[in-house]
Phi, psi and omega in degrees: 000095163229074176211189200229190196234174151218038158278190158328133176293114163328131197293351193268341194291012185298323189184156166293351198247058191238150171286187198267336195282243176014002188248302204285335163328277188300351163234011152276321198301298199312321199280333192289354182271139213264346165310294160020072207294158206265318151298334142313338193265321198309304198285340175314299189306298185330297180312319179298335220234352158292189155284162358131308186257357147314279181304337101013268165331318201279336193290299229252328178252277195277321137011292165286324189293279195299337180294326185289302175330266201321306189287353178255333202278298166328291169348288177327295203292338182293305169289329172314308156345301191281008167077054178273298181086183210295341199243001167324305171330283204302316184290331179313302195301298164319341160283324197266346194279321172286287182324319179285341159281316173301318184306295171311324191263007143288333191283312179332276156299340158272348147292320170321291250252324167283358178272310171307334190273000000 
């Protein structure tokens, strides 16, 4: 279990000297919040259904790492939302990659061409 949540950073991830009960305390809060990314809750549980240095981790660690998984997963669905859709990654991703080519085969044909005189 080493992964995160995406509610508010647990009041426990405050210091070492908070017990495994204040740990599990600060990650029932994360789950009762309604806000909560769908990958904070797995890995919340997951940290509940661990040890004591399970529950640790996640709070102090894994916690962000799932809040960021949820917040790019939002991100997506924000854009997609906006009646871009699903293939927006690829064209996107496809633009940038034809420009980075085009870009090379410029660079190119004016060495040719500066090469020549």
């Amino acid at each position: 279990m080493r992964r995160m949540t995406d509610a508010q950073p647990a009041d426990a991830a405050k210091g070492p000297g908070l017990s495994a009960d204040d740990d599990r305390v600060a990650i029932a809060r994360m789950l009762a919040d309604k806000n909560t990314g769908r990958r904070v809750r797995e890995l919340a549980q997951k940290a509940l259904d661990g040890n004591p240095e399970d529950l640790r981790y996640f709070l102090e660690v894994g916690q962000f790492r799932a809040r960021f998984a949820d917040d790019q997963l939002r991100a997506l669905r924000t854009l997609a939302s906006t009646g871009a859709g699903d293939g927006t990654q690829w064209a996107v991703g496809g633009a940038a990659v034809a420009l980075g080519a085009g870009a090379g085969l410029v660079l190119v044909n004016r060495r040719r061409t500066t090469a020549g005189r």
